[in-house]
C-alpha positions as CSV (number, residue, x, y, z in Angstrom):
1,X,0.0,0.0,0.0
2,X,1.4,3.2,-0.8
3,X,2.2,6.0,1.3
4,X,-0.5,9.0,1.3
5,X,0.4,11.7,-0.9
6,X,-0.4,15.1,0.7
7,X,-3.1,17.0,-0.9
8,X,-3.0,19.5,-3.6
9,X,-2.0,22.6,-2.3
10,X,-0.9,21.8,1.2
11,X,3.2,21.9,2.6
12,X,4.7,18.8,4.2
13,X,5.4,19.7,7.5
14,X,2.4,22.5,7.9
15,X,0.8,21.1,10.5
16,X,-3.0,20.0,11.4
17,X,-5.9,22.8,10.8
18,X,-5.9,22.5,14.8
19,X,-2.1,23.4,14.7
20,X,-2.9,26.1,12.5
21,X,-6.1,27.5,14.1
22,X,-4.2,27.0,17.7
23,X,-3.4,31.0,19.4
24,X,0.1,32.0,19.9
25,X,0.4,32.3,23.3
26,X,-0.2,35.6,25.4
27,X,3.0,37.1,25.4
28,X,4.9,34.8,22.8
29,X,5.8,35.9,19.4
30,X,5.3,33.5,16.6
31,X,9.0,32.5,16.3
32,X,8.5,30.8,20.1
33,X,5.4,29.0,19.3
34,X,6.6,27.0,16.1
35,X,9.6,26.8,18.4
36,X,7.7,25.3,21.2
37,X,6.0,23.2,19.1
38,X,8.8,21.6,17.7
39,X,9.3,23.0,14.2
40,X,10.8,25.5,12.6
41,X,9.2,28.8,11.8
42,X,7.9,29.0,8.3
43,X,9.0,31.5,6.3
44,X,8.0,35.0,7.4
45,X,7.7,34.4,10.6
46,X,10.3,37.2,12.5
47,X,12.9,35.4,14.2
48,X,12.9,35.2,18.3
49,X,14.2,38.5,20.0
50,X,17.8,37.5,22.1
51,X,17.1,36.7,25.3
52,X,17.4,38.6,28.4
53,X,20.6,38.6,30.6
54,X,20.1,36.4,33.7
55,X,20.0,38.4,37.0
56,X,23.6,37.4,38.1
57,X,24.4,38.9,34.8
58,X,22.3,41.9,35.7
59,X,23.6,42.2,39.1
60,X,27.4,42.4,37.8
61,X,26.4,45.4,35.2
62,X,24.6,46.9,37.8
63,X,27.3,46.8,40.6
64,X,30.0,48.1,38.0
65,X,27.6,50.7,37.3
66,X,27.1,51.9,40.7
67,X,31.3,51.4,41.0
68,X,31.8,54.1,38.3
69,X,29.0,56.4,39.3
70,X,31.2,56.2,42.9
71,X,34.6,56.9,41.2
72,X,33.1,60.2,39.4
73,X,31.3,61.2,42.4
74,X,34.3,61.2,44.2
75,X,36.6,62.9,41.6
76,X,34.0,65.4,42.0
77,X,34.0,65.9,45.7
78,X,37.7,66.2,45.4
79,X,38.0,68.7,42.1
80,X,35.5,70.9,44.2
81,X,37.3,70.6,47.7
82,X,40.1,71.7,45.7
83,X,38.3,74.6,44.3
84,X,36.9,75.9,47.5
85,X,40.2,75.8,49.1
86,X,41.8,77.7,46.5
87,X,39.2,80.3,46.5
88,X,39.7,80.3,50.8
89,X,43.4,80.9,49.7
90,X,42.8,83.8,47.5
91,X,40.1,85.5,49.7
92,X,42.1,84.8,52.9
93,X,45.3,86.7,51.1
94,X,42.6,89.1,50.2
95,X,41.9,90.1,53.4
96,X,45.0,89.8,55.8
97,X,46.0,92.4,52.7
98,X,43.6,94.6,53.4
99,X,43.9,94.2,57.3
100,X,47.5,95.7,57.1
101,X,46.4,98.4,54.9
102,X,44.4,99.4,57.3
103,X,47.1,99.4,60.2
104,X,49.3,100.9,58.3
105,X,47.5,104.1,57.0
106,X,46.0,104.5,60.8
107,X,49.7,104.2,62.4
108,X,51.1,106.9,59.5
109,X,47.7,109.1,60.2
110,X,49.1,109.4,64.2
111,X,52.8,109.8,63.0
112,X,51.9,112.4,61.2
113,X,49.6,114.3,64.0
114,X,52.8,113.6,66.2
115,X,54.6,115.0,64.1
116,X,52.5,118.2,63.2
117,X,52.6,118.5,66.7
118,X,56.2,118.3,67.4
119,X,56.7,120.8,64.8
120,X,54.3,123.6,66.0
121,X,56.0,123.3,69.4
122,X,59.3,124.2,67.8
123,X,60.0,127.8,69.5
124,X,56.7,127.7,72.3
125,X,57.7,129.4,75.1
126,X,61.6,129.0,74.7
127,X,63.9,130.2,72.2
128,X,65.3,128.3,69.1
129,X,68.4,126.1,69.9
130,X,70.1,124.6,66.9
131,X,71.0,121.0,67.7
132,X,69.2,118.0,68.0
133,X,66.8,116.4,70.5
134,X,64.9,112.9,70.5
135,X,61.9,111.3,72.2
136,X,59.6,108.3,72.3
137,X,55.7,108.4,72.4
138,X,53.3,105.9,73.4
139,X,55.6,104.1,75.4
140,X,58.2,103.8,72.7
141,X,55.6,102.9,69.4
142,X,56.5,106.7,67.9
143,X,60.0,107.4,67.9
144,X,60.6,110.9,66.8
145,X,64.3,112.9,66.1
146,X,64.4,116.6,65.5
147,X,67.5,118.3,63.8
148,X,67.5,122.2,64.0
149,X,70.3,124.1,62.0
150,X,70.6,127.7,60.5
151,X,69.6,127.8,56.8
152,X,71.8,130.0,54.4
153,X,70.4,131.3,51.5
154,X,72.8,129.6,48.5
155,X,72.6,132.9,46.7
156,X,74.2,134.9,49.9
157,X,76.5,132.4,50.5
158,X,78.1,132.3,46.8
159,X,78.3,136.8,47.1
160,X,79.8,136.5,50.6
161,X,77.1,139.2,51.3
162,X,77.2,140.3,54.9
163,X,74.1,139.2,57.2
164,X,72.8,141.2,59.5
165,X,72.7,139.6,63.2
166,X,69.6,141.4,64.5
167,X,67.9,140.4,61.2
168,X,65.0,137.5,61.9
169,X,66.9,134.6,60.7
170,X,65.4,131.0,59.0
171,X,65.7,127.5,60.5
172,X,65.4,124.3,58.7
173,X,63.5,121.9,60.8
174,X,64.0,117.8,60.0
175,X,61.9,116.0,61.7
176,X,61.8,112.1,61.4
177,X,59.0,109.7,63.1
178,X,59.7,106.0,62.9
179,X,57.1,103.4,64.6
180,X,56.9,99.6,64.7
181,X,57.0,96.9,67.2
182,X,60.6,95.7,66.6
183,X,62.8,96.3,64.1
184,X,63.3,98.9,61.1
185,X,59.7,100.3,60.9
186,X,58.0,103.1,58.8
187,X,59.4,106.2,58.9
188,X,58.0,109.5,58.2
189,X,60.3,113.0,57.6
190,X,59.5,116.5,57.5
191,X,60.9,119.5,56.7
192,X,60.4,123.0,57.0
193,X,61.5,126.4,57.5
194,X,60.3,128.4,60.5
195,X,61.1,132.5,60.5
196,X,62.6,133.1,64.2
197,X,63.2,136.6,65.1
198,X,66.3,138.0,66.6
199,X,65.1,138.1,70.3
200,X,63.5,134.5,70.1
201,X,67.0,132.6,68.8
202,X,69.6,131.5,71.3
203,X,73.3,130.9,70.7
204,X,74.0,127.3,71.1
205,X,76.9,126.6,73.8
């Protein structure tokens, strides 16, 4: 007896009508149902998608992940630690600038009222001594040094023109401040020219 011939029209292999009218299952694409029943998927049928990582797979993506994200958080941190304490740095340097700027114009602002002062005492109540005299103020912070001598007028003294002894006569005044804690400090010099008439000078010994 011969085998059966399939009919007209029909492919070896295509199943029963039940295996054709049978649902895909919920979910399933095509490709996994001729798969799960045990043929191949005709043609047309889109192949399987790849399948999904298992979880320990997952897991070791994920934890490199989370490594990374770690590293460039802490690059971070330190990039901006290093940023703040630069700008610290800068203002710090800023300010302790500023600070001595500020002690230093108050501490020349009192050597020169010292001074002023020093100066307008020059010839108070006693005669003008040419010579020199010294003094501390503030218990030693101002250190001041007055040098009193006879000016000559360069144009007399190149004539050899006479000068007149009960004539007022001019004094050149130097006066030098200095102030600091310890050490060379600032110093501050002045110097004028004070008109002293005949009966307010003194001969010095």
């Amino acid at each position: 007896m011969s085998a059966a011939q399939p009919a007209p029209g029909r492919c070896a292999g295509a199943g029963s009508a039940a295996d054709r009218r049978r649902p895909f299952p919920r979910g399933n694409p095509p490709a996994r149902a001729w798969a799960a029943a045990g043929r191949g998927a005709p043609a047309g049928v889109y192949a399987a998608r790849s399948p999904r990582p298992a979880s320990g797979e997952r897991a070791s993506r994920a934890a490199v992940a989370a490594r990374r994200q770690r590293g460039y958080t802490l690059i971070e941190v330190i990039v901006a630690f290093a940023l703040l304490a630069l700008a610290l740095t800068l203002l710090l340097g800023t300010l302790s600038g500023a600070a001595r700027q500020v002690r230093w114009s108050g501490d020349a602002g009192r050597a020169a009222l010292y001074a002023q002062s020093l100066l307008d005492q020059v010839g108070v109540g006693e005669p003008v001594v040419a010579g020199e005299r010294a003094g501390e103020l503030e218990q030693g912070r101002y250190r001041w040094r007055l040098r009193i001598t006879p000016w000559q007028d360069p144009v007399l003294a190149a004539t050899g023109a006479p000068v007149d002894p009960t004539a007022a006569r001019l004094f050149e005044l130097t006066l030098g401040v200095e102030w600091g804690e310890a050490g060379p400090g600032q110093r501050l010099q002045l110097r004028s020219l004070r008109l002293v008439p005949a009966d307010a000078q003194a001969v010095p010994p």
